[in-house]
Every structure is written in structure tokens, then in C-alpha cells.
KOLVEX-377442 format. One record per residue (C-alpha): x, z, y; residue number from 1. Coordinates in steps of 0.001 Angstrom, whole numbers, plus 524288, in hexadecimal, padded with zeros to 5 digits. Layout:
% KOLVEX-377442
PT     X     Z     Y resi
PT     X     Z     Y  NUM
...
This chain:
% KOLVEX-377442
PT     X     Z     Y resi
PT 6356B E60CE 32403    1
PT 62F4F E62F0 3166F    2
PT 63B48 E5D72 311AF    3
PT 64287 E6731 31709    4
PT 63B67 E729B 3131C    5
PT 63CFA E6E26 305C0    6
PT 64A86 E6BCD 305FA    7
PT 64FB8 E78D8 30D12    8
PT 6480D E8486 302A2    9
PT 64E18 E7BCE 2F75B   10
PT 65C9A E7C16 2FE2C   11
PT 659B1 E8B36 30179   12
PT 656AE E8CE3 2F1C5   13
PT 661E8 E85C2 2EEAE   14
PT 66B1A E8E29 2F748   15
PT 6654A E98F4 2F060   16
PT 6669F E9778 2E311   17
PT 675C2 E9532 2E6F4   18
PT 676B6 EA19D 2EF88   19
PT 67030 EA857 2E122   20
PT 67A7F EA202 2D899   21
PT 68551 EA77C 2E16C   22
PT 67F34 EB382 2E337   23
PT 67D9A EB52B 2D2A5   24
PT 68E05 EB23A 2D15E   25
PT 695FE EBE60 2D024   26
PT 6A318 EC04B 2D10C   27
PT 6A8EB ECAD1 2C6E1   28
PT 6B70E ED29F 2C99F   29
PT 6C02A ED4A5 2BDFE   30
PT 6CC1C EDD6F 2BF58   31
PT 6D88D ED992 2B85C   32
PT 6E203 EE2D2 2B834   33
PT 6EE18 ED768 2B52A   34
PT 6F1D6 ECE21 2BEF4   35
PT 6ED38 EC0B0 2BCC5   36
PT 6F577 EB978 2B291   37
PT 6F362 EC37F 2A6D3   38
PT 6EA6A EC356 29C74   39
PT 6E031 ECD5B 2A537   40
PT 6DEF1 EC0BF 2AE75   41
PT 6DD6C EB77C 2A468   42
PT 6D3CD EBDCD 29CC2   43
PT 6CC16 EC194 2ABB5   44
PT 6CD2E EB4FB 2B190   45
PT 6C98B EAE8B 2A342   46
PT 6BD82 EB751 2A451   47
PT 6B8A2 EB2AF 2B24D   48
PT 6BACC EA56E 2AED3   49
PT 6B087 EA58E 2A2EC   50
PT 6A731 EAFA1 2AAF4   51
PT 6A6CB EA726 2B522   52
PT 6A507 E9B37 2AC87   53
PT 6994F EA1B4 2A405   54
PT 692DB EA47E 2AFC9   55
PT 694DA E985E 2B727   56
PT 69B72 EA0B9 2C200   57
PT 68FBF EA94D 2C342   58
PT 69994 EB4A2 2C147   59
PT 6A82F EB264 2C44A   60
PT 6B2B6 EBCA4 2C1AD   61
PT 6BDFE EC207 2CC17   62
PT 6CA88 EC5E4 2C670   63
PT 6D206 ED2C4 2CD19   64
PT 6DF67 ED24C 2C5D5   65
PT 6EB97 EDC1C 2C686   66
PT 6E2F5 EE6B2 2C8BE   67
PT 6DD67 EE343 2D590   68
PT 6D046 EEA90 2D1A8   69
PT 6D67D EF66B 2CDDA   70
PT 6DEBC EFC50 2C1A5   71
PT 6D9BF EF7B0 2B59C   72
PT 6D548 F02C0 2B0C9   73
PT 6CE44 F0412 2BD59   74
PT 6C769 EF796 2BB32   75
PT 6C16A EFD27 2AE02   76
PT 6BA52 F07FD 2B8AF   77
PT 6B621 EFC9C 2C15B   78
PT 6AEC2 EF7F0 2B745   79
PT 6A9DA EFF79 2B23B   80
PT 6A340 F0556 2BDD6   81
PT 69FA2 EF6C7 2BFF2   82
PT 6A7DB EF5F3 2CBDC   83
PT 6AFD9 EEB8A 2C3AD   84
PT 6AC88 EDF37 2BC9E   85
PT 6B66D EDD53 2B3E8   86
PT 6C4AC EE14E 2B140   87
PT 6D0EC EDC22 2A69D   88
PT 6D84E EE818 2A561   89
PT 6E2B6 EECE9 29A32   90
PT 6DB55 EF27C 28D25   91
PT 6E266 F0197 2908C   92
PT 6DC70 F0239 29D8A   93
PT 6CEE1 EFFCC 29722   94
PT 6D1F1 F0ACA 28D50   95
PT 6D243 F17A5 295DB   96
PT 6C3EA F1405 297CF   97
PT 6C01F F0FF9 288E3   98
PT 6CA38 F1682 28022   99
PT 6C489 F0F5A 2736F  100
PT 6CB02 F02A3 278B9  101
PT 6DA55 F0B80 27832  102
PT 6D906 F057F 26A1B  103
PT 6DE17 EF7F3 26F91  104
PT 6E939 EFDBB 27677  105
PT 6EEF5 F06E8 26C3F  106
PT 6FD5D F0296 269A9  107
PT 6FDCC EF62F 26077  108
PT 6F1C7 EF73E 25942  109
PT 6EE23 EE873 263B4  110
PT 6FBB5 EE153 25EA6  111
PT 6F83F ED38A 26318  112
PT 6ED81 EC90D 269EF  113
PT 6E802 EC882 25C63  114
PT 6E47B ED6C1 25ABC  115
PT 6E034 ED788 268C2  116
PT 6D77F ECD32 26719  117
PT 6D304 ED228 25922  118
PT 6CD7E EDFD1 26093  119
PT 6C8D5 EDB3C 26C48  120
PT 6BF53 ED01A 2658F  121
PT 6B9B1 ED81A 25B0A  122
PT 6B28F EE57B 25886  123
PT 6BBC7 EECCC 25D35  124
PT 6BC38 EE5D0 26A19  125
PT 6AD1A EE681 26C21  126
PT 6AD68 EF51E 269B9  127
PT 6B9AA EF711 273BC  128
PT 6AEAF EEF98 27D84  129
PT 6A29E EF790 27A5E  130
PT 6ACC2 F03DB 27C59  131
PT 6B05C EFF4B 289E1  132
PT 6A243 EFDE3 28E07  133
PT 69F65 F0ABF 28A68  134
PT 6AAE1 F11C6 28DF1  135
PT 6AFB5 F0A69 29BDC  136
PT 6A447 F0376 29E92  137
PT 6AABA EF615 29E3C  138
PT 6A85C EEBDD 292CF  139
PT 6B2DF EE321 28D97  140
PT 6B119 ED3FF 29201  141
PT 6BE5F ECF39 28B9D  142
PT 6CE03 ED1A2 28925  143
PT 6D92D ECD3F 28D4A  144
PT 6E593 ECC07 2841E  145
PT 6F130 ECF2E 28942  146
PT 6FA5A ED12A 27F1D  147
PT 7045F EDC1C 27A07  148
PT 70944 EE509 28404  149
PT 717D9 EE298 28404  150
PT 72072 EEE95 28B40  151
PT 72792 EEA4D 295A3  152
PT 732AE EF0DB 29D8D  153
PT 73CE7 EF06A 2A7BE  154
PT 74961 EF8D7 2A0E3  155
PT 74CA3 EF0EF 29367  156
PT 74737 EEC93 28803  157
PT 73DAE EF42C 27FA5  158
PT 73E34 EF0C2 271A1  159
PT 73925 F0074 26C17  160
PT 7319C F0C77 270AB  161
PT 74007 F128C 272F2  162
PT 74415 F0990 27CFC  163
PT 738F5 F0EAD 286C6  164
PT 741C6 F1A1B 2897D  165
PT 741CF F1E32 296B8  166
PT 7381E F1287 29A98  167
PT 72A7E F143F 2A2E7  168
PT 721B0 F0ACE 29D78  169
PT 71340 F0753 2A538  170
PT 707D2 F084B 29CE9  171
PT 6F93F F0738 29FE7  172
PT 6F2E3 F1405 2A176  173
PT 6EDFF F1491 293A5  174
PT 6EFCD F1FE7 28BE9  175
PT 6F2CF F1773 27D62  176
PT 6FD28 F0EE0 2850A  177
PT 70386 F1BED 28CA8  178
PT 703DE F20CF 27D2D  179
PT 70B68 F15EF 27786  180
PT 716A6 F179C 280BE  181
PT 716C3 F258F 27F81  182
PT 718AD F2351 26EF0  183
PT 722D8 F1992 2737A  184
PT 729F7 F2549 2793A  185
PT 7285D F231E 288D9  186
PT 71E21 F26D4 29225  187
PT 718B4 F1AA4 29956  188
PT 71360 F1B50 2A73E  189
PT 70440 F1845 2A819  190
PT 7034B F0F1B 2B435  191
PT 6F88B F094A 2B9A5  192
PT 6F835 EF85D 2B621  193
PT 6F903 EF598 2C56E  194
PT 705CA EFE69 2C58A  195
PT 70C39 EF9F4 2BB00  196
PT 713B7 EEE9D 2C294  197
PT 719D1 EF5E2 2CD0E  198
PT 71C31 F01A4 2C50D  199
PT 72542 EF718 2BC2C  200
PT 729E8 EF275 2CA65  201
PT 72DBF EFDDD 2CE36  202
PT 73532 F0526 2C1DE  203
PT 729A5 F1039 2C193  204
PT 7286D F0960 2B32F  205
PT 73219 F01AC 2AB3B  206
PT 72762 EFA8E 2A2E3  207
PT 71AF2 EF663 29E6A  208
PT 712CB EF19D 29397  209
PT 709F5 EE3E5 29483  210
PT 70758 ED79A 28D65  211
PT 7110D ECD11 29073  212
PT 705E5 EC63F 29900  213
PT 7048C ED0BE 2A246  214
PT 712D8 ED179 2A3CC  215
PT 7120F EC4F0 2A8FA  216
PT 70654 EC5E2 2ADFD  217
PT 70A62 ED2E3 2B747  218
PT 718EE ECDF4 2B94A  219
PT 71D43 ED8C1 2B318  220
PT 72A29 ECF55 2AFFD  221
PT 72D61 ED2D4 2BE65  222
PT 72F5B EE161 2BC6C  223
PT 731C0 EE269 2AC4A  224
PT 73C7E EDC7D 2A46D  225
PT 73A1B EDFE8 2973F  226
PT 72E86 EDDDE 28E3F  227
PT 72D07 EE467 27FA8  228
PT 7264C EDBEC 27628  229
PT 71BD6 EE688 27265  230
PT 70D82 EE6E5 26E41  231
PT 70A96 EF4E0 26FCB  232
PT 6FC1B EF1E8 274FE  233
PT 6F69D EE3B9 275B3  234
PT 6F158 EE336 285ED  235
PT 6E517 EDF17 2872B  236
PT 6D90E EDE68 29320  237
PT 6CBCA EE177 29011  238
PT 6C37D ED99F 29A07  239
PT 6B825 EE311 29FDB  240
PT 6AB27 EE363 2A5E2  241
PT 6A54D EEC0F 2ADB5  242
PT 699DF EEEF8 2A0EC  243
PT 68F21 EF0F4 2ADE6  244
PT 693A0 EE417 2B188  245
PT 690A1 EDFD7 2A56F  246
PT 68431 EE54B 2A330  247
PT 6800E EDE13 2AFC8  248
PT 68200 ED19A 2AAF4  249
PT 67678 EC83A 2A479  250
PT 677D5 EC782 2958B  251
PT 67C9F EB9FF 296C2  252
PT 6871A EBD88 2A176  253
PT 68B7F EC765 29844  254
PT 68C92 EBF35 28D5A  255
PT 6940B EB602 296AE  256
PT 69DC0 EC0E3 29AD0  257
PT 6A08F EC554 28CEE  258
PT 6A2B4 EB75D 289C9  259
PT 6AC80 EB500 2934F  260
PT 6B581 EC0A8 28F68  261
PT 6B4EC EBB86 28207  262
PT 6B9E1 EAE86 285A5  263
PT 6C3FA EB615 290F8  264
PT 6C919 EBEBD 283B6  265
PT 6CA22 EB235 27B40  266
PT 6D278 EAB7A 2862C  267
PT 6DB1D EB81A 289A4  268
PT 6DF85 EB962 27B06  269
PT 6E324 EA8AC 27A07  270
PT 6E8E4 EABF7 28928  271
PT 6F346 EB578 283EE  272
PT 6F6E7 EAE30 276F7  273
PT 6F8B2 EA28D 27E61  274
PT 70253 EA99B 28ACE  275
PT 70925 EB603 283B5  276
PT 714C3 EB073 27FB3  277
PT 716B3 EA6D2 28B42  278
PT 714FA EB34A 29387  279
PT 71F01 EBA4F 28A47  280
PT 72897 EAF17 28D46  281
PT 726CD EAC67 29A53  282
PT 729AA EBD6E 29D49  283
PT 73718 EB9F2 295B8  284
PT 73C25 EAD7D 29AA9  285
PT 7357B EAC95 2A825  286
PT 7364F EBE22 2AB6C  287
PT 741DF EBFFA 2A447  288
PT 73D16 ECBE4 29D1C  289
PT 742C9 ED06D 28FA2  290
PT 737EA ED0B5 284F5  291
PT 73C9A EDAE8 2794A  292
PT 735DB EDBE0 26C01  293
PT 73218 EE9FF 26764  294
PT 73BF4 EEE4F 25CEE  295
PT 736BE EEF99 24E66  296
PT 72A53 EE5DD 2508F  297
PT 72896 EF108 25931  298
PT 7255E EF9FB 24F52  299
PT 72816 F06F4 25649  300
PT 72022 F0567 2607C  301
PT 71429 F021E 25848  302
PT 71A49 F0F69 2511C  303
PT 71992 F17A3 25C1F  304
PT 70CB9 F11AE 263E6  305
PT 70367 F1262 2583C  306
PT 70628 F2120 256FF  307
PT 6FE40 F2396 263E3  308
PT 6F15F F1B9B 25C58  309
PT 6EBE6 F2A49 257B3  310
PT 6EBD2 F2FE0 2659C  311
PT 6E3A4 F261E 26A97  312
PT 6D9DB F2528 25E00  313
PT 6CF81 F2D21 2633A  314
PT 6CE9C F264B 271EF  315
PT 6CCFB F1943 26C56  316
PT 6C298 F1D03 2638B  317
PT 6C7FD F2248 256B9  318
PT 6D31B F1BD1 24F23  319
PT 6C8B2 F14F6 24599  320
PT 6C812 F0CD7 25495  321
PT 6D53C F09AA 2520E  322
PT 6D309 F07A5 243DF  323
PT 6C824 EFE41 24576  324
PT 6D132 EF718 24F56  325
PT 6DC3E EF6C2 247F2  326
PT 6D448 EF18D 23B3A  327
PT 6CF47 EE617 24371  328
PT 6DD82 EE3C3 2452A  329
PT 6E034 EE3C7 2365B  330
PT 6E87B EEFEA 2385E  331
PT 6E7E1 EFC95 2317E  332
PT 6E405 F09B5 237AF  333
PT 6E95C F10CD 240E7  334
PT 6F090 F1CAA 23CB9  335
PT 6E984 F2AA9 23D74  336
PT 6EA12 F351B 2454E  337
């Protein structure tokens, strides 16, 4: 019988220090706006991998995509009340709530990977991320790089800003993106992201504008025939946490979390290099849409776009903002008022 006793409290102690363990795990919910297959999920699922990794599955991380938790925009709210995690969501659905970050979206001043990569890694990045903290009340884990945003459309080909006649082209609800159409000389249709399919379905627009990976990625091949070969605004996904989230952590699970959206950023940018231009083909020879290059090195559009910089000079923070971004970039300053 002494046997016994002394066996069953050291099984009971056993069976609790495994009922703790479980009972520390956590399981984290990150909204994706894109459906799985574009650079959102790669950069999300990338992320959950590491986290869960780091923390030898202490905390693992759920992924939500095409918008199941809500608009993406939405998801910015979520979190920021701390009813959400984490969210990937498009760079102009971030900026209603922290206009400073509008720099990154103003027509081609982001003209490739390179410059993307260049902004989001240095000063200016960190300073977009303390601006989100204090403006949305979400903090900036990582990005996703999704490449140029190439018009597409279901009429004809688009080569300049005069062929959009009479077309009703989708844009994100973002008042820099609306104004680059509108200096193209049509007035787009703001849609909501989880519209934008069946309004291309149904006629209610003609066209669109997305990197070629979320194209593919959303099938728009099914519903769009022709794609423009345009860099107006270089797409990218800012990774978010809730910043009460954050605060809860440990300084060591912080450091872990910050980690890992280094190392999910580092893979996103090698992820597009390395599927772009197989993506590019495979929309041509496999979708059998028509891919038409911009006339002039598209020099009218970059004309036209970079007129609207002054209107937005004061919302993103001055245009020495814009200055000090376009210096990083070896460019010269933007134009005055």
C-alpha cells in the first residue's frame, strides 16, 4: 500500500503540469483579407509557422482568409479594440486610419520591389509603425510585397489615360487612389474588396487594378480579359497587431513576435521575385488574357497622377514627408504647391 500512495500524488503531479502546459498554449486569429494563394497568405501563414516555432507551439496562429473576419478595413477596428489578433490587409485600407502612411500609396513615387523594400526596412518604415500605434492603435509586425498594380479590364486594351473613356473602374475606398483616376479623366467606383468579384461578374464594373499575383490569386482571369502593364502604386500588406495584444506579451515573447515578422517580410519579398513572372505567364498562356504595355514608358500617366501629390501633402504629414521619402529613394523633391 505505501507503494501505492507514492506512486498515485506523483502521477496526479504529472497530469498536472500537462493540464498547465495546455492550459498556457494560445491560439491567435489573423484576418486576411486575400484568399489563400496570394502574397497576404504567404506572408500570414509564413508568420504562424515561425510564431509557433519560437514558442515551441506555446502560441499557434489561425488564419481567416478572403475576408471571413470582416472587411479589411474592418479588421484594423477589431484590433484595435483588441477584439482581433492580427490582420494582412492592403496598405490604403490602413491609411483612412493613419494618413501619414498615404505617402506609400501616392502614384509612382513606390516603382518597384526594390523601393518597397528600401522604405519599409529603414527610418522611414519605423516611423510609418510608431504612427500606426499612435494613430489606430495597431503596431506593424511585417509586409507583404505584392507587386505593381497592373489595370485590368473586360472592354479592350488600355495602353493611355484616353482609352478609359466610358469605362467604370473598381478602386479601394481610398481617397489618393479615387484621385489618380479622376486626373486620368474617369470617375472610378469605390467598392468594397469583398465586392469587387461579383461586381466584375456582373458588368456593375468593367475593371480593376491589382498586382499580377492577386489576379491569379482571386481568379480574376475568369471575369477580366485584359491587363495594362502599369505601376501606378506598388501593392503592398502591412501585417498588424492588436498594440494591447502586444503590450500583453513578456519581453521575450515580444521580441519573438517582432522577430518572426522580420523573417515573414524577408521571405515575402524573395516569394514575389521568385513567382511574378511565372504568374505573369501562366495569366497569358493558361487564362488567355491580353497583357498591353502603357504607351510612352507610360509617361502620361506618371504626367497626370503626380499632379494630385500637392493635395494630399498636408494629410500625410507635410511634403518634406514626401521629401524625406523620396531622398531615401535617391529621387529629387517633390514639386510645390
Amino acid at each position: 500500500m505505501r507503494i501505492q500512495n507514492l506512486i498515485i500524488p506523483v502521477a496526479v503531479s504529472a497530469a498536472g503540469l500537462a493540464l498547465s502546459g495546455n492550459a498556457m498554449a494560445e491560439t491567435w486569429k489573423m484576418a486576411l483579407g486575400d484568399a489563400a494563394g496570394g502574397t497576404q497568405y504567404e506572408l500570414g501563414s509564413t508568420f504562424a509557422d515561425l510564431v509557433e516555432e519560437k514558442t515551441d507551439g506555446e502560441v499557434t496562429v489561425e488564419l481567416f482568409p478572403n475576408g471571413q473576419l470582416g472587411s479589411e478595413q474592418d479588421t484594423v477596428n477589431s484590433a484595435s479594440m483588441g477584439l482581433l489578433d492580427l490582420s494582412v490587409l492592403a496598405i490604403n485600407n490602413i491609411t483612412p486610419f493613419s494618413p501619414t502612411v498615404g505617402v506609400m500609396t501616392l502614384p509612382y513615387v513606390i516603382q518597384g520591389p526594390e523601393d518597397a523594400r528600401t522604405l519599409t526596412q529603414g527610418a522611414i518604415g519605423e516611423e510609418l509603425t510608431e504612427n500606426t500605434i499612435r494613430d489606430a492603435g495597431v503596431r506593424i509586425l511585417g509586409w507583404a510585397y505584392s507587386g505593381c498594380r497592373r489595370l485590368t479590364n473586360s472592354a479592350r486594351p488600355v495602353a493611355e489615360p484616353a482609352d478609359l473613356d466610358g469605362l467604370n473602374i473598381r478602386v479601394p475606398k481610398n481617397e489618393i487612389m479615387i484621385s489618380s483616376y479622376q486626373a486620368w479623366g474617369v470617375n472610378p467606383s469605390p467598392l468594397a474588396w469583398s465586392e469587387t468579384f461579383t461586381a466584375l461578374q456582373q458588368g456593375v464594373v468593367d475593371g480593376q487594378d491589382n498586382p499580377y499575383i492577386t489576379i491569379d490569386a482571386m481568379k480574376f482571369y475568369e471575369v477580366q480579359d485584359h491587363v495594362t502593364d502599369s505601376c501606378y502604386v506598388f501593392s503592398m500588406e502591412p501585417l498588424i497587431i492588436s498594440e494591447g495584444k502586444f503590450q500583453s506579451l513578456s519581453p521575450e515573447m515580444q521580441e519573438l513576435v517582432l522577430e518572426a515578422g522580420q523573417e515573414a517580410t524577408s521571405h515575402s519579398y524573395d516569394y514575389l521575385l521568385a513567382t511574378e513572372s511565372d504568374i505573369k505567364r501562366r495569366l497569358v498562356e493558361e487564362h488567355g488574357m491580353e497583357i498591353t504595355q502603357p504607351a510612352n514608358n507610360e509617361q502620361e500617366w506618371i504626367d497626370k497622377a503626380t499632379s494630385i501629390w500637392p493635395d494630399f501633402y498636408d494629410s500625410i504629414g507635410g511634403k518634406e514627408k514626401l521629401d524625406a521619402v523620396l531622398a531615401a529613394l535617391g529621387r529629387d523633391p517633390a514639386p510645390a504647391e
